[in-house]
C-alpha positions in Angstrom: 177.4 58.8 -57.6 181.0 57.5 -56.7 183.9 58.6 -58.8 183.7 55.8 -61.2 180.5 55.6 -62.5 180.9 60.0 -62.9 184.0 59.1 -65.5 181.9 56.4 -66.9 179.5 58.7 -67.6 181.4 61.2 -69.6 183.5 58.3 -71.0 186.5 59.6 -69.4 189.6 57.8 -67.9 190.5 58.0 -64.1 193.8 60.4 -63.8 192.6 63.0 -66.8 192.8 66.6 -65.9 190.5 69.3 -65.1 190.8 70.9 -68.2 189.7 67.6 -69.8 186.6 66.7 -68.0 185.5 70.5 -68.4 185.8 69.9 -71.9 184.7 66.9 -72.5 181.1 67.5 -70.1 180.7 70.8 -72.5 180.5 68.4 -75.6 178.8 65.8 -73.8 176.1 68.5 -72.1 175.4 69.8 -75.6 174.9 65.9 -77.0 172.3 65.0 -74.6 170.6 68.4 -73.8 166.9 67.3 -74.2 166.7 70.0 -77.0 168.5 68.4 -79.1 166.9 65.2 -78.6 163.2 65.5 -78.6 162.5 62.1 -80.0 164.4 60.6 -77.3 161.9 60.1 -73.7 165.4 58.9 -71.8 167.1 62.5 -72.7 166.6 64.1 -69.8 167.4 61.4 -67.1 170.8 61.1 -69.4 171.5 64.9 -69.1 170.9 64.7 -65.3 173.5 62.0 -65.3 176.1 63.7 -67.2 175.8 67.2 -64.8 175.8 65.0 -61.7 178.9 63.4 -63.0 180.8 66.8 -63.7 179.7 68.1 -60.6 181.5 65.0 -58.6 184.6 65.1 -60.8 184.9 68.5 -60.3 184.3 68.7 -56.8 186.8 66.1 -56.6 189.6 68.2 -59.2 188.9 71.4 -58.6 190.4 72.4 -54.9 190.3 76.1 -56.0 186.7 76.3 -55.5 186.1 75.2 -51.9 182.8 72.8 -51.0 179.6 74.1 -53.7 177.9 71.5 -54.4 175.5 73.5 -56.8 178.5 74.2 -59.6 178.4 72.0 -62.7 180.3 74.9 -64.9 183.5 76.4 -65.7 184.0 79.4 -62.8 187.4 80.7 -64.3 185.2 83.5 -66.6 181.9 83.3 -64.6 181.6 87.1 -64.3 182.3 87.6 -68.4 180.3 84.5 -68.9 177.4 86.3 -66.8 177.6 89.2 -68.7 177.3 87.4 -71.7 174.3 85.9 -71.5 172.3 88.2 -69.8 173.0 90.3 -73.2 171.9 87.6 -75.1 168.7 87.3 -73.0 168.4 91.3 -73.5 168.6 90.6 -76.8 166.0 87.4 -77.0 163.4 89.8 -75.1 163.3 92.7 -77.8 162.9 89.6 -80.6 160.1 87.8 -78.2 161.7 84.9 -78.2 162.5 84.8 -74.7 161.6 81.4 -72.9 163.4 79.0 -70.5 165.0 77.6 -73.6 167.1 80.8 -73.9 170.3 79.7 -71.7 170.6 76.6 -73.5 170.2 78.6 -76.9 172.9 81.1 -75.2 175.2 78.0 -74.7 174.6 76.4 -77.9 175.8 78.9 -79.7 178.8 78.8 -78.3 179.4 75.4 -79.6 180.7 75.0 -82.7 177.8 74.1 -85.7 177.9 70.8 -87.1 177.8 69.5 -90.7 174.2 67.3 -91.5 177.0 64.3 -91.8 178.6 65.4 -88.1 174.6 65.5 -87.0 173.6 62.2 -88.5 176.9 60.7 -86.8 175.9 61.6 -84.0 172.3 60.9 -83.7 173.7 57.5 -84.8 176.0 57.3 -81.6 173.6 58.9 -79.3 171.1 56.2 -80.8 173.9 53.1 -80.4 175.1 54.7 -77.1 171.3 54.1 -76.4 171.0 51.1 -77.2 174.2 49.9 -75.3 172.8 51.3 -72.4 169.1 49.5 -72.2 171.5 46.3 -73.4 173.5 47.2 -69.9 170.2 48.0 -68.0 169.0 44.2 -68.9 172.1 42.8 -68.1 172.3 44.1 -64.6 168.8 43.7 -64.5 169.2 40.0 -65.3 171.8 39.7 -63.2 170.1 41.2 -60.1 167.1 38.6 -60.8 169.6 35.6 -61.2 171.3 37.0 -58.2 168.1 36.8 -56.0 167.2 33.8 -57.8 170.1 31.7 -56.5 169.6 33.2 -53.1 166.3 31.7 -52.8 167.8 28.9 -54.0 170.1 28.8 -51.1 167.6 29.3 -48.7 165.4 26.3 -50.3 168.7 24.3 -49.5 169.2 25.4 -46.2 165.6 25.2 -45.2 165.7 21.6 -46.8 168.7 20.6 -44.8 167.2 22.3 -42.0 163.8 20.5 -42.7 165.6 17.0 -43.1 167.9 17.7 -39.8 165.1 18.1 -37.7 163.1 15.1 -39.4 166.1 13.0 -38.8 166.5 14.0 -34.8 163.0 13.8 -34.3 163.3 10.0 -35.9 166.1 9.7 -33.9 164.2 10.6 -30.5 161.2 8.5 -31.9 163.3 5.5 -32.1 165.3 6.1 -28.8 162.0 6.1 -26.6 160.8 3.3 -28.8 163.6 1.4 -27.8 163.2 2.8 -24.1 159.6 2.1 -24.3 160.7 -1.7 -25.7 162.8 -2.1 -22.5 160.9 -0.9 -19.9 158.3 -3.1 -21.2 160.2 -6.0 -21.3 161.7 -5.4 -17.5 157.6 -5.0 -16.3 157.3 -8.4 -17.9 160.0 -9.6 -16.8 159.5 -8.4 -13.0 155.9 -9.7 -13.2 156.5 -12.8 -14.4 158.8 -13.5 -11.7 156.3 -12.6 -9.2 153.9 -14.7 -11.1 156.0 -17.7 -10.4 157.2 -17.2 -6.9 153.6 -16.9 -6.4 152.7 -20.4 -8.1 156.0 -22.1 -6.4 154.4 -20.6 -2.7 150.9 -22.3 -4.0 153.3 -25.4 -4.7 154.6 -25.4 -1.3 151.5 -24.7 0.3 152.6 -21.5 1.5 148.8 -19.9 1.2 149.8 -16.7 3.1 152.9 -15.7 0.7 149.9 -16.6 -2.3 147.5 -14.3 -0.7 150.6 -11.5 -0.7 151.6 -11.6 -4.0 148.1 -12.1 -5.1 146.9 -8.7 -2.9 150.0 -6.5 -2.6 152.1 -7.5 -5.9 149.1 -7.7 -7.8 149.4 -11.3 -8.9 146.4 -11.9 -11.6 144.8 -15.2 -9.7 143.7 -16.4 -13.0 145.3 -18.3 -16.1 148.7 -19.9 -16.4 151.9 -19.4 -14.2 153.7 -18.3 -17.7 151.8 -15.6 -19.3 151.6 -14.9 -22.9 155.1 -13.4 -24.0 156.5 -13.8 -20.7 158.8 -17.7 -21.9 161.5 -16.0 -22.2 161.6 -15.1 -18.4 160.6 -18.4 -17.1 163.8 -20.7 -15.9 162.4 -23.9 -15.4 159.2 -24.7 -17.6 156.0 -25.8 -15.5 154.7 -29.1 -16.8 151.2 -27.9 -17.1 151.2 -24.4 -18.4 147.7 -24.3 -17.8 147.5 -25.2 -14.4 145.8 -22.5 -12.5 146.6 -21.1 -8.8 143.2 -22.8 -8.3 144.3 -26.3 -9.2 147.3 -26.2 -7.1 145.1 -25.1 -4.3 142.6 -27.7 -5.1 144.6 -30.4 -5.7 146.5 -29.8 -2.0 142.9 -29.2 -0.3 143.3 -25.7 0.6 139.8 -24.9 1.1 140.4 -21.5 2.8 142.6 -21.0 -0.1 140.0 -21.7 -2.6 137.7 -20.0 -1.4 140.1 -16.7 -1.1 141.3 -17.0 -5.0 137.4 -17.7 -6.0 136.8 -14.2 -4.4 139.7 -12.7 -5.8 139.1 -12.6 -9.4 140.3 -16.6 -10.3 138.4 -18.3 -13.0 136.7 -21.7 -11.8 135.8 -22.9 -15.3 139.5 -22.6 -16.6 141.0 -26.0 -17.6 144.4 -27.2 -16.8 145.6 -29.4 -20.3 144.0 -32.8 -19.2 140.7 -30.4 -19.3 140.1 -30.5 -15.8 138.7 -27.8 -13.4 139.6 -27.4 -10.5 136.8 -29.2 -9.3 137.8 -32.1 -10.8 141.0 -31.7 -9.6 139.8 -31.5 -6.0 137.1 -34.3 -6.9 139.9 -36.6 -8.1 142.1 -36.2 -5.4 139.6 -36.9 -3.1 139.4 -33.3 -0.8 136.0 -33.7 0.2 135.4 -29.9 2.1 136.7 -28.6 -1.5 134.5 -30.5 -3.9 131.7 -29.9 -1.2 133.1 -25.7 -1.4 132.2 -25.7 -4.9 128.7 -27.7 -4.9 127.6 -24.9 -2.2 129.4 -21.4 -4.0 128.0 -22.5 -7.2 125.3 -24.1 -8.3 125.3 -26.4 -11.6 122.8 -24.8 -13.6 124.2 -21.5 -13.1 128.0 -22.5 -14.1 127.8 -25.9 -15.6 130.6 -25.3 -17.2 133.0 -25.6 -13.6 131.3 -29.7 -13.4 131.3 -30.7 -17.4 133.8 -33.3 -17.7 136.8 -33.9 -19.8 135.8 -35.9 -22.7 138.5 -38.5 -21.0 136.3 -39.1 -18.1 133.1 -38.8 -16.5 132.7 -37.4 -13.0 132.0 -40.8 -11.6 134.6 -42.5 -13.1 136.5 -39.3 -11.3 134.4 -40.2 -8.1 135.5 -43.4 -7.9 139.2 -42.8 -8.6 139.4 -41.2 -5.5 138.3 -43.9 -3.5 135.9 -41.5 -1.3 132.7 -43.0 -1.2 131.3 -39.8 0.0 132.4 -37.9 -3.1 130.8 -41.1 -5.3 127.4 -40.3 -3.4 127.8 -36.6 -3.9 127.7 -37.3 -7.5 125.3 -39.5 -8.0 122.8 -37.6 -5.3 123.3 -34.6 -7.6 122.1 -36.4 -10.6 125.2 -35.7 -12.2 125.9 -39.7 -13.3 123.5 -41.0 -15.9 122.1 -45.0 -15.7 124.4 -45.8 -18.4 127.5 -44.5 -16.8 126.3 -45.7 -13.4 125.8 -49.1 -15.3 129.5 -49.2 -16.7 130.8 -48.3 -13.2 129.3 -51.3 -11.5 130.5 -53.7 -14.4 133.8 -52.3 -14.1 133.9 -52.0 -10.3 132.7 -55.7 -10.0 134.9 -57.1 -12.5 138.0 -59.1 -11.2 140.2 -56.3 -13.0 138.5 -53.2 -11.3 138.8 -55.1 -7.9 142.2 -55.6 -8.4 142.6 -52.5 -9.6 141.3 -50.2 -6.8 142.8 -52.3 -4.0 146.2 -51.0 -5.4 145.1 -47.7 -4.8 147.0 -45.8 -1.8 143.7 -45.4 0.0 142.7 -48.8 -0.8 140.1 -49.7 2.2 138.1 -52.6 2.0 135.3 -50.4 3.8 135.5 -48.1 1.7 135.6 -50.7 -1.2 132.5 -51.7 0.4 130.7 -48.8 0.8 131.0 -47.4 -2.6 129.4 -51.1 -4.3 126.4 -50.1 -1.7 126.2 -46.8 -3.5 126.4 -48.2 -6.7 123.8 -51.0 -5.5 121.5 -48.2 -4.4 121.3 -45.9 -7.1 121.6 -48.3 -9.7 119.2 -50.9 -8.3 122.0 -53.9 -8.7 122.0 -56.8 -7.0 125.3 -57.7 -4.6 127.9 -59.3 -6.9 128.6 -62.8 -6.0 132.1 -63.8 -3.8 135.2 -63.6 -6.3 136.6 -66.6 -7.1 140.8 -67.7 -7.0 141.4 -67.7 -10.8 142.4 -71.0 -11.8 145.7 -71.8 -13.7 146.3 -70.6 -17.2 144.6 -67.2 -16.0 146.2 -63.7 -16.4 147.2 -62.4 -13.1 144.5 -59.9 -12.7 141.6 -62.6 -13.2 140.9 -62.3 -16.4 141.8 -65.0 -18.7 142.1 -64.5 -22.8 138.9 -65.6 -23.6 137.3 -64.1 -20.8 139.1 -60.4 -22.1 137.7 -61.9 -25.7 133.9 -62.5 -24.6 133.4 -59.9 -22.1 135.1 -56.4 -23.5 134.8 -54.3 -20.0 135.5 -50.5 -19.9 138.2 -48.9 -17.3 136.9 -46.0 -15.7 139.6 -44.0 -17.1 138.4 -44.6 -20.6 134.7 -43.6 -20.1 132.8 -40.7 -21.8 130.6 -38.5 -20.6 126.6 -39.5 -21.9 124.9 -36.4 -23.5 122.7 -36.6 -21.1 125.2 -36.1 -18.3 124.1 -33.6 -15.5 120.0 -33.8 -16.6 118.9 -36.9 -15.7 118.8 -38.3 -12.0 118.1 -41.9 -11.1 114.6 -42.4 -10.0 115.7 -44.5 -6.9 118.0 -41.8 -5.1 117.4 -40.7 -1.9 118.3 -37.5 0.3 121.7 -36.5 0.5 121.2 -37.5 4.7 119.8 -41.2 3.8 122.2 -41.9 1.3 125.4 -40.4 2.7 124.8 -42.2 6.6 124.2 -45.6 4.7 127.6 -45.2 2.8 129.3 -44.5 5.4 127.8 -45.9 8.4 127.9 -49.5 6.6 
């Protein structure tokens, strides 16, 4: 107990003098001595209190009597004192009323008696002084549970703020390698896009061994479009087919060593460029007779008929004879792959004064050729030889055709036909072996 709370409890200032607290703790002792308070369960605890507070104060005032800490009473008279109340204990034994009561009895009556109006004033104070006290006990109670309250309540705070401070960095990180994630993607697309189209501008150029590279070593996909999906952005100068495969480009410049390479390295034969050809019709159109004959040999029809359907533009013989090879013309009708109606419409057309005219302009016009593809016609679609064409006379159109001739007789170009549903099934009863029908086409 600190030197406060000892002259709190005797209700004493600091600065009084020795003599005071020595008094005061003799009227305060006899006040709260259990005795006197039986009805009171917080009596003893008090009179404890008031003893340890004299003993402090006096240790404090009293230099005279050195260090004791086992002194709560006057010492001035101790030995007269002593004598005193061992009399007054002789004299409890011979009335039997000795008991551990008997110093207490010994120091009461050495207090002055009190009138039953001093008595009830002081049970009354002892009883407020009580009550002031349990008031003080739940104060600093209440205040030591308000006290603890708010410091959980600070620690909720800082645990929150430490709680949201982490939440915010790890955001923070989450978005940063998002971000980094973003861009590193976009530089892999961006990388392999323009590998993709320094591999399709080698194609372009013919440069088969810088296709082969990228396609092997820089892991080039050999299928689909030179721009892939996402990858505009990164593209300079837009291709004018986005959907022309590495294929077509070899097909289309007879590469055949070329074709074959990309058909073995993962390239798609039945993908379409946008006028719905396949390469094979790319190859069939141009007129690159090892590469149409690559892809009649590496696959056959009825196991990928999707690599020889046609475009709904054309059929393959109107294809066939657009590339003014008669051997590709005999390859597809040997193959069944012309139906009579189609090879019908090709001989009107072929015949007519327009389709003359129109495949002598042709680069490889060759009236041999010309020649050998109306045999082929003739054969496989049992036609008779069409008669010597005529000089238009005056008031004709220049191609031969006058207006009521175009009126009359409505002809189909070969660009313009379809494809019969029966394309690819039926075969004309009158071909012949590839050998027969290949050495009369081109040996006549």
């Amino acid at each position: 107990m600190n030197l406060q709370e000892a002259y709190a409890a005797l209700g004493l200032e600091p600065g009084c003098s020795l003599e005071e607290v020595k008094s005061t703790y003799k009227q305060v002792a006899l006040r709260t001595h259990p005795d006197k308070n039986p009805d009171n369960p917080d009596a003893t605890a008090r009179f404890q209190e008031v003893g340890e507070a004299y003993n402090t104060l006096l240790k404090k005032l009293d230099t005279s009597r050195g260090d004791s800490d086992d002194e709560y009473y006057e010492y001035d008279d101790y030995e007269e004192e002593e004598m005193a109340f061992y009399m007054f204990l002789f004299e409890e034994m011979m009335r039997g009323r000795a008991s551990r009561g008997s110093y207490f009895r010994f120091r009461a009556q050495e207090m002055p008696q009190e009138t039953p109006e001093e008595y009830k004033e002081r049970l009354a104070r002892n009883r407020q002084e009580q009550i002031e006290a349990e008031k003080r006990r739940q104060r600093q109670a209440a205040a030591r549970r308000a006290e603890v309250e708010m410091e959980r309540e600070r620690e909720r705070e800082a645990a929150e703020k430490r709680q949201k401070a982490k939440a915010q960095a790890k955001k923070a990180q989450t978005e940063v390698n998002r971000t980094k994630a973003q861009q590193t993607a976009r530089s892999s697309q961006q990388q392999a896009q323009k590998r993709r189209s320094t591999v399709f501008a080698a194609a372009r150029a013919g440069k088969s061994e810088q296709v082969k590279k990228g396609v092997w070593e820089e892991n080039v996909d050999a299928a689909g479009g030179e721009v892939k999906l996402g990858c505009d952005e990164f593209v300079s100068k837009k291709p004018k087919d986005p959907q022309e495969t590495l294929l077509h480009i070899a097909a289309r410049n007879g590469d055949k060593e070329l074709v074959e390479w990309l058909d073995a390295h993962s390239a798609e034969p039945e993908e379409r460029d946008l006028r719905q050809f396949t390469a094979f019709h790319v190859a069939l159109e141009s007129g690159h007779i090892p590469v149409v004959t690559y892809f009649f040999e590496a696959h056959e029809f009825k196991d990928s008929p999707q690599i020889y359907d046609p475009p709904e533009s054309k059929t393959l013989l109107a294809i066939a004879l657009e590339s003014h090879e008669p051997e590709l013309v005999w390859m597809i009708l040997d193959k069944g792959l012309a139906s009579t109606s189609q090879i019908s419409d090709s001989w009107t057309w072929v015949t007519s004064t327009r389709g003359r005219a129109v495949m002598k302009k042709h680069p490889k016009a060759d009236e041999n050729l010309f020649d050998d593809i109306l045999k082929l016609l003739m054969r496989y679609g049992g036609f008779t030889p069409p008669p010597t064409p005529v000089t238009p006379p005056s008031g004709e159109t220049s191609d031969g055709w006058d207006a009521q001739e175009e009126q009359d007789t409505p002809r189909t170009p070969i660009s313009q036909q379809k494809a019969s549903p029966a394309h690819g099934q039926q075969k004309h009863k009158g071909g012949r072996g590839r050998g027969r029908g290949r050495g009369r086409g081109r040996g006549n």
